[in-house]
C-alpha positions in Angstrom: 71.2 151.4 17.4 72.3 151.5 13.7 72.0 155.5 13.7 74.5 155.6 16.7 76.3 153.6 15.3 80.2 154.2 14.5 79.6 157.7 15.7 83.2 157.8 16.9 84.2 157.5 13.0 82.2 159.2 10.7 83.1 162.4 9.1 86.9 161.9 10.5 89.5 162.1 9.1 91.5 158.7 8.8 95.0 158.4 7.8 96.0 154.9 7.5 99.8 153.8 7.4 100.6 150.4 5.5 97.1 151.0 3.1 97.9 148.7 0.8 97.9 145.3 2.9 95.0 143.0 2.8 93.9 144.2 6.2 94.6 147.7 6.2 92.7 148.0 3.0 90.1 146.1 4.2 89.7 149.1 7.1 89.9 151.5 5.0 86.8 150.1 2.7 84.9 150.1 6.1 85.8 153.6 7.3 85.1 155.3 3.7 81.6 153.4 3.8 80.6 154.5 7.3 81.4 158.3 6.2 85.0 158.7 7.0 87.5 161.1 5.2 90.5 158.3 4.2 93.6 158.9 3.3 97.1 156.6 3.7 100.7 155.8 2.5 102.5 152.9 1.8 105.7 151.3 0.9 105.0 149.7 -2.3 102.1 149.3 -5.0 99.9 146.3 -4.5 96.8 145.1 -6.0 94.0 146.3 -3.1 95.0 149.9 -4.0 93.4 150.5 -7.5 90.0 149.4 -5.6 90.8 152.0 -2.7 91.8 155.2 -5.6 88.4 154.2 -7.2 86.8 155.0 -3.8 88.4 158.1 -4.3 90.8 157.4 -1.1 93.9 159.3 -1.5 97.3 157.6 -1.6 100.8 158.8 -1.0 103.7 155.9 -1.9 106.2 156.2 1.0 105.5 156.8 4.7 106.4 160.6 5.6 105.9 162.8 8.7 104.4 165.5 6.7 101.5 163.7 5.4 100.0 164.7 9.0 100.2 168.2 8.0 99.1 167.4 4.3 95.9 164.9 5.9 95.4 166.2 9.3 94.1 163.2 10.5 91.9 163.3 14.0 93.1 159.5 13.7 96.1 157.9 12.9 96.2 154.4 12.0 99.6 152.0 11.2 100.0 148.6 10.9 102.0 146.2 12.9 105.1 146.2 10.4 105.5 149.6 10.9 107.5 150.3 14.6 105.9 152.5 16.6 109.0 155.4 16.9 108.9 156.1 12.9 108.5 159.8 12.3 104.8 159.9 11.0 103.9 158.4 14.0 105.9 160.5 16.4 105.4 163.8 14.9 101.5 162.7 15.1 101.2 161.9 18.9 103.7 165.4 18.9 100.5 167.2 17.4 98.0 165.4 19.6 96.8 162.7 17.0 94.9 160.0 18.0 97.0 157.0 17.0 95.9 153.1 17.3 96.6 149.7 15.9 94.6 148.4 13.3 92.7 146.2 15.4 91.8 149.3 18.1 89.7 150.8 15.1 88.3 147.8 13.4 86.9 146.5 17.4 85.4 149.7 17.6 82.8 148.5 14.4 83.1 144.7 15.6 82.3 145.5 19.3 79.1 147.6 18.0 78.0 145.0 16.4 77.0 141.1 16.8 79.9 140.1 15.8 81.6 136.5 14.7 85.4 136.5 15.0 87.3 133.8 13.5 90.5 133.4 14.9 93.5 130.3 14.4 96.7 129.9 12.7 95.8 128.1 9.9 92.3 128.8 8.3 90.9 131.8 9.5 90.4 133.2 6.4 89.2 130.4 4.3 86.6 129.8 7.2 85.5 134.0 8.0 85.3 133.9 4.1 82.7 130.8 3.9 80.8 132.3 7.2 80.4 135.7 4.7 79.2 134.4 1.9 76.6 131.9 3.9 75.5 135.0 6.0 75.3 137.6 2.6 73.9 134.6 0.4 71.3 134.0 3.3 70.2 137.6 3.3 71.7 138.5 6.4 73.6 141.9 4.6 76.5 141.1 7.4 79.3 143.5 7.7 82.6 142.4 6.9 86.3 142.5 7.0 88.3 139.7 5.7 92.0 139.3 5.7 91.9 138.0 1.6 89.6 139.5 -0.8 86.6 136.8 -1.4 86.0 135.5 -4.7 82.5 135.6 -4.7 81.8 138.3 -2.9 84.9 140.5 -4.8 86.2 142.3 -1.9 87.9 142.0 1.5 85.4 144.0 2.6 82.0 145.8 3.2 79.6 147.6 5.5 76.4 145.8 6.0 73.0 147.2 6.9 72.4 144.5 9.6 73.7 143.8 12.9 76.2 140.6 12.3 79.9 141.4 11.6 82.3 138.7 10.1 86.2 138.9 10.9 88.9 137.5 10.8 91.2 138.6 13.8 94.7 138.5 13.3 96.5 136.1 16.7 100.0 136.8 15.5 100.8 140.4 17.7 97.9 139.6 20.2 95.4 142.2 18.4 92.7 140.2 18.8 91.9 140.5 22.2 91.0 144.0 21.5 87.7 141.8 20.2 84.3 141.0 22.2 82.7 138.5 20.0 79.3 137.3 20.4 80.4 134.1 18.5 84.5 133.5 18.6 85.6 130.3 15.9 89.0 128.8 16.6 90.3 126.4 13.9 93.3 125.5 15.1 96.1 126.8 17.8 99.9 126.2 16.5 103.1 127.6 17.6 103.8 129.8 14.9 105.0 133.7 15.2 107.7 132.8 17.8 109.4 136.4 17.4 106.2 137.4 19.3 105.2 134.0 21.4 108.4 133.0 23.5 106.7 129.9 24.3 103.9 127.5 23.3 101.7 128.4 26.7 102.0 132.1 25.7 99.9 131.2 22.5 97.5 129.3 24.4 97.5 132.1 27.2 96.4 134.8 24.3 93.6 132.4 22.7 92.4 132.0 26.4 91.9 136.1 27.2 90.5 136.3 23.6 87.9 133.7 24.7 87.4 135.6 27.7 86.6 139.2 26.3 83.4 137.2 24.7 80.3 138.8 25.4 77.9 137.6 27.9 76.2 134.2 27.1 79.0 134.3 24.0 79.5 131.3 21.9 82.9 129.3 21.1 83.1 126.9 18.6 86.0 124.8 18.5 87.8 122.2 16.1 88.4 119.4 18.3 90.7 117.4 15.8 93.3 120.1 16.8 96.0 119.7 19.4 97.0 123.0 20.7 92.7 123.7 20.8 92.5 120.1 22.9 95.1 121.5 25.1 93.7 125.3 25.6 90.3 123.2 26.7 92.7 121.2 28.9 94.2 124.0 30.8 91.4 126.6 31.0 88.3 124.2 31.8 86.3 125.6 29.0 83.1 124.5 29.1 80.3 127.2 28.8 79.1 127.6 25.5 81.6 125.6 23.8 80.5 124.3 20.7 83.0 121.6 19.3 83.1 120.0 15.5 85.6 117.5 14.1 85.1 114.0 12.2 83.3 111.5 12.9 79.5 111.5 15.3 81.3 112.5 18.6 80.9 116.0 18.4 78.2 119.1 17.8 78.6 118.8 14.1 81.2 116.4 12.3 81.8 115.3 8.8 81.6 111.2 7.4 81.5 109.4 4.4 84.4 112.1 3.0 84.9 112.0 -1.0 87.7 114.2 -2.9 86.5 114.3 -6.3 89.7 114.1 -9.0 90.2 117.4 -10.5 89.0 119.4 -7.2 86.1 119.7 -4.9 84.7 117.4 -2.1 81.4 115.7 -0.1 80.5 114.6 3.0 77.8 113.8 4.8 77.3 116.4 7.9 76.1 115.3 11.2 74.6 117.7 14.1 74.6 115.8 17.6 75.3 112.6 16.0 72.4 112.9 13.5 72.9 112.9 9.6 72.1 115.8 8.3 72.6 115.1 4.3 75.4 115.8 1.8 77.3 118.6 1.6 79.2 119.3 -1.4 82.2 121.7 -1.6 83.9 123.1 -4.8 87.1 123.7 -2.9 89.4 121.0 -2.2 91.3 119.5 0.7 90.4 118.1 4.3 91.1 121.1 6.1 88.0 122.9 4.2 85.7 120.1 5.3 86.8 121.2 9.0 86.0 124.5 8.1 83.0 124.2 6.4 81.8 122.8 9.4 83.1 125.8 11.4 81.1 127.8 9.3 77.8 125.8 9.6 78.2 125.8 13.2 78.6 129.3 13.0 75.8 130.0 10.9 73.3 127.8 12.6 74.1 130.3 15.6 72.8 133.3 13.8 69.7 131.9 13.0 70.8 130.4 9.2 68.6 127.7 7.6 71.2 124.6 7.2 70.0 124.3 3.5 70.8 127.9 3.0 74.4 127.5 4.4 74.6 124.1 2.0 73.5 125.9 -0.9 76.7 128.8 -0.3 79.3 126.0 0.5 78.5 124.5 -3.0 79.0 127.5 -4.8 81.9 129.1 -2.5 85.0 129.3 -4.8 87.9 130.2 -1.5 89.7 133.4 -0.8 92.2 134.5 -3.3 95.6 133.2 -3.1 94.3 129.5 -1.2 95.0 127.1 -3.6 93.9 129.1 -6.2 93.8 128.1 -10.2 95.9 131.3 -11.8 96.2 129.3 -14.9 96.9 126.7 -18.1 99.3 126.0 -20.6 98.8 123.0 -22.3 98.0 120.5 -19.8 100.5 121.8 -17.3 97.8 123.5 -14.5 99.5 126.1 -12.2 98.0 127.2 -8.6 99.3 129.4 -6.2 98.3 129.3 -2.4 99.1 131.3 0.7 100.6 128.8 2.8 103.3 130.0 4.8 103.4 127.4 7.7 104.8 123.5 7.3 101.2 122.3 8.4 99.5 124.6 5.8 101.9 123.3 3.0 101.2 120.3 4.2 97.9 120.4 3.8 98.1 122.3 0.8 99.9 119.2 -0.7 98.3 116.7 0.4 95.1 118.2 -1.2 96.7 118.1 -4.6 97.7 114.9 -4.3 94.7 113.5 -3.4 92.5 115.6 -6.1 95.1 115.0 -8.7 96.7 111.7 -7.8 98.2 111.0 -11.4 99.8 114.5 -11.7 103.4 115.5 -10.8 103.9 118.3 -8.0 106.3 121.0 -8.5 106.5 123.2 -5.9 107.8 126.5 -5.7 108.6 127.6 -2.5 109.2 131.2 -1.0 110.2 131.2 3.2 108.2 133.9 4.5 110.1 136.0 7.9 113.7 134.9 8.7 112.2 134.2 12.2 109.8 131.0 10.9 112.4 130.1 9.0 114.6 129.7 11.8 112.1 128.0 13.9 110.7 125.5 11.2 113.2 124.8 9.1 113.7 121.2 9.3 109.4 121.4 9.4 109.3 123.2 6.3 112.2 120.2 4.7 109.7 117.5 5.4 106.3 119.3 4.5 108.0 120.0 1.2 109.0 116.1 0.6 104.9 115.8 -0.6 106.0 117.3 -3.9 108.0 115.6 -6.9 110.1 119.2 -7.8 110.5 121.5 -5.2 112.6 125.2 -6.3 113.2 127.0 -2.7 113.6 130.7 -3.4 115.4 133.1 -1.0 113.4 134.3 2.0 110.8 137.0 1.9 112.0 139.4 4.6 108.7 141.1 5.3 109.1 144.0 8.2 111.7 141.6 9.5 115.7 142.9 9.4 117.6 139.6 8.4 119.1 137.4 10.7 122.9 136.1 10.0 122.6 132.7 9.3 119.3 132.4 8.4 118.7 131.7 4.7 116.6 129.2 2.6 119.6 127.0 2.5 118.9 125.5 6.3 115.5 124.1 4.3 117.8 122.8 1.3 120.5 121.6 4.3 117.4 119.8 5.8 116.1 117.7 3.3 117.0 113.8 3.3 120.3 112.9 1.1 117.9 110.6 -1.0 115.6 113.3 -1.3 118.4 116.3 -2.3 118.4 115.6 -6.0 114.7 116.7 -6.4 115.3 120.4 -4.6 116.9 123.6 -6.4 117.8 126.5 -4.8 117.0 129.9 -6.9 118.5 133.1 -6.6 116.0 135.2 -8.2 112.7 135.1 -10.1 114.3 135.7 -13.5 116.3 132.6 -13.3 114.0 130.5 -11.5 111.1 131.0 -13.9 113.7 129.7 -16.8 114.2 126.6 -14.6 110.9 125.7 -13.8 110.0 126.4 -17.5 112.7 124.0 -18.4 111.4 121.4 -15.8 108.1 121.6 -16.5 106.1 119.2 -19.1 102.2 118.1 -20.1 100.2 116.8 -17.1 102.2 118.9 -14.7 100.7 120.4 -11.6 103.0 123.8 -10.4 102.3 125.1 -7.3 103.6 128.7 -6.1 103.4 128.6 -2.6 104.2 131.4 0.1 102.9 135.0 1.8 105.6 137.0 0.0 105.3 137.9 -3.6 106.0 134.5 -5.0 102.0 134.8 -5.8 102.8 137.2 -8.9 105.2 134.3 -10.4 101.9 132.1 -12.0 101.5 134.2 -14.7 105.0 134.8 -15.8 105.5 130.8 -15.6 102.3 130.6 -17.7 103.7 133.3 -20.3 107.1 132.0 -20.6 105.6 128.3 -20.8 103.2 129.4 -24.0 106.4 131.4 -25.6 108.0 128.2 -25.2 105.6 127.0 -27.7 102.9 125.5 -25.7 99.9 124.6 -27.8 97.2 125.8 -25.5 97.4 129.7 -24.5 97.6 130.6 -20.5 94.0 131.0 -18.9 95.1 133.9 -17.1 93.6 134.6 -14.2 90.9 131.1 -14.5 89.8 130.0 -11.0 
């Protein structure tokens, strides 16, 4: 099978519109590695494309119609922000190009392949990344394609020599179902995305046909501590294969005796059908990675992977970038940054730090990502927020979104409680808000950069100005 495989790939060539975004660069790792000739464009620099130019993948800043003369692609990939009438894409179905989603391409490796998608709202990436690094520390050589580059693996993405595939598949425009998984993980199912999902149900209704494109005798495994999963089981009569983990002994695998160490990291014991199955010990924080980790043992004991094995990876697994990620010190001020983007994943987020740093004030720095989640969660994003002491709200991160009138970061300011107000500030720009936070900030602080726009690039200037400000310890940059 392997020499067959990805036949309809190699030695094409590959232009790929929005390169630089976690996924897309992730695709075009894959495509270079299984032989194809990759090129792309994008809007702005980020920090996947000095990785892709060392591959020797050529990169054109902008999106242009003549790059389809200047590539000749067979194959014409483009992201999701891009709409589907710009000119690159028009004047390339004009010449007869082949032109998918991302997701068309990357199922045609999954679908080859015994794959493992991990799909959900919140998690996804946390969890796909601890099923990689169980499966590559285990020997397995999986092939992968992760949505945030893994620590300790240091990519997004790679081609493995063996049959597995990791992913993470992407809910939020429906792609996934475009996936026939031999083992599909859902960690949770929330209303989020609501330019796309009108309703509730229609989020349900798109988890339901992913589970159904499965392949024969497929796995599901399933986080039974979640609503919206307790209600897709509810309304679709899922019952074959299902493979359900959560707290406690009622389920496949669950998690007791829970610890959060101070500082970061927690144990618990693991059960499988009820049975105590020993410690597990994880160096990331929070009791949403417990419920992963046991996504990924589940997931791992599927595939054939020792459970000591899969132990001795979740010890060492240090997240994906950008989840509640150390980015550095000043003194004894600690600054994070994490990708939470969602009230329930700030919350999370927050209730992690306070519980591995319960001494510590929170300052929070906030950055609403799409004016259509802001619009939806607004008052959600008020009360998430409420966990921290200091909380700067900067203005919303657009995305591929067109504003909407109306909708600005101050409905989240307008939201909070009266007796709450005085510990929320509004900030206009970076500039001004790294001065304020700066000027906040003092020893045994905890800030917290928190968004999925390009508030993640703020650590390091906070930690700069803070040591010019005379801080007696210099910035850690870049510490994890």
């Amino acid at each position: 099978m392997e020499q067959n495989r990805d036949m309809g790939l190699k030695k094409k060539n590959i232009h790929l519109m929005g390169i630089g975004g976690a996924g897309m660069s992730g695709l075009a790792i894959l495509l270079k590695q299984i032989g194809a000739n990759v090129s792309g464009c994008d809007l702005f620099e980020t920090s996947y494309m000095r990785g892709l130019r060392d591959l020797n993948i050529k990169i054109e800043m902008a999106h242009d119609a003549k790059h389809v003369d200047d590539f000749a692609p067979n194959i014409l990939v483009y992201s999701s922000a891009i709409p589907v009438d710009h000119p690159e894409i028009l004047k390339a179905w004009q010449q007869g190009v082949t032109v998918s989603r991302r997701a068309e391409v990357l199922s045609m490796i999954f679908n080859e392949r015994r794959g493992i998608g991990v799909a959900g709202t919140h998690g996804k990436t946390t969890t796909s990344s601890m099923i990689s690094l169980i499966t590559e520390m285990a020997g397995f050589d999986p092939t992968i394609a992760i949505g945030g580059e893994i620590a300790d693996i240091g990519t997004n993405a790679k081609l493995g020599k063996s049959d597995f595939m990791v992913a993470e598949l992407d809910e939020s425009d429906r792609s996934f179902v475009y996936f026939h998984p031999e083992i599909s993980v859902i960690t949770n199912i929330d209303w989020d995305h609501r330019d796309h999902y009108i309703t509730f149900k229609s989020v349900t209704d798109a988890f339901a046909e992913f589970l159904s494109n499965r392949k024969e005798n497929g796995k599901v495994i399933l986080c039974m501590e979640d609503k919206g999963i307790g209600e897709l089981r509810s309304d679709y009569d899922l019952k074959d294969g299902v493979i359900t983990y959560g707290w406690g002994t009622g389920w496949d695998w669950g998690a007791t005796e829970v610890e959060h160490s101070v500082g970061g990291g927690v144990s618990y014991t693991l059960n499988y059908h009820g049975e105590p199955m020993g410690r597990v010990k994880l160096s990331v924080s929070g009791e949403h990675n417990v419920l992963n980790s046991l996504a990924a043992c589940a997931a791992a004991h599927e595939i054939g992977v020792k459970l000591d094995d899969a132990k001795k990876a979740l010890a060492v697994f240090s997240g994906a970038k950008r989840r509640l990620q150390r980015t550095g010190k000043v003194g004894d001020i600690l600054v994070y940054d994490d990708y939470g983007h969602h009230p329930s994943e700030i919350f999370a987020t927050l209730s992690t730090v306070r519980k591995i740093f319960p001494l510590r004030r929170v300052v929070a720095i906030f950055q609403p990502h799409r004016f259509s989640r802001t619009a939806a969660l607004y008052k959600e994003f008020a009360e998430a927020l409420s966990l921290a002491d200091k909380v700067f709200i900067l203005p919303v991160y657009g995305s591929d979104e067109q504003p909407i009138e109306g909708v600005t970061s101050q409905l989240i300011f307008d939201a909070v409680t009266e007796a709450n107000k005085s510990h929320y500030e509004m900030s206009g720009n970076f500039d001004d808000l790294v001065r304020s936070v700066c000027a906040e900030a003092r020893n045994g602080d905890i800030v917290l950069t928190v968004g999925a726009g390009s508030v993640g690039s703020l650590g390091r200037r906070i930690c700069d100005t803070l040591q010019d400000l005379g801080a007696k310890i210099g910035c850690e940059k870049g510490a994890n």
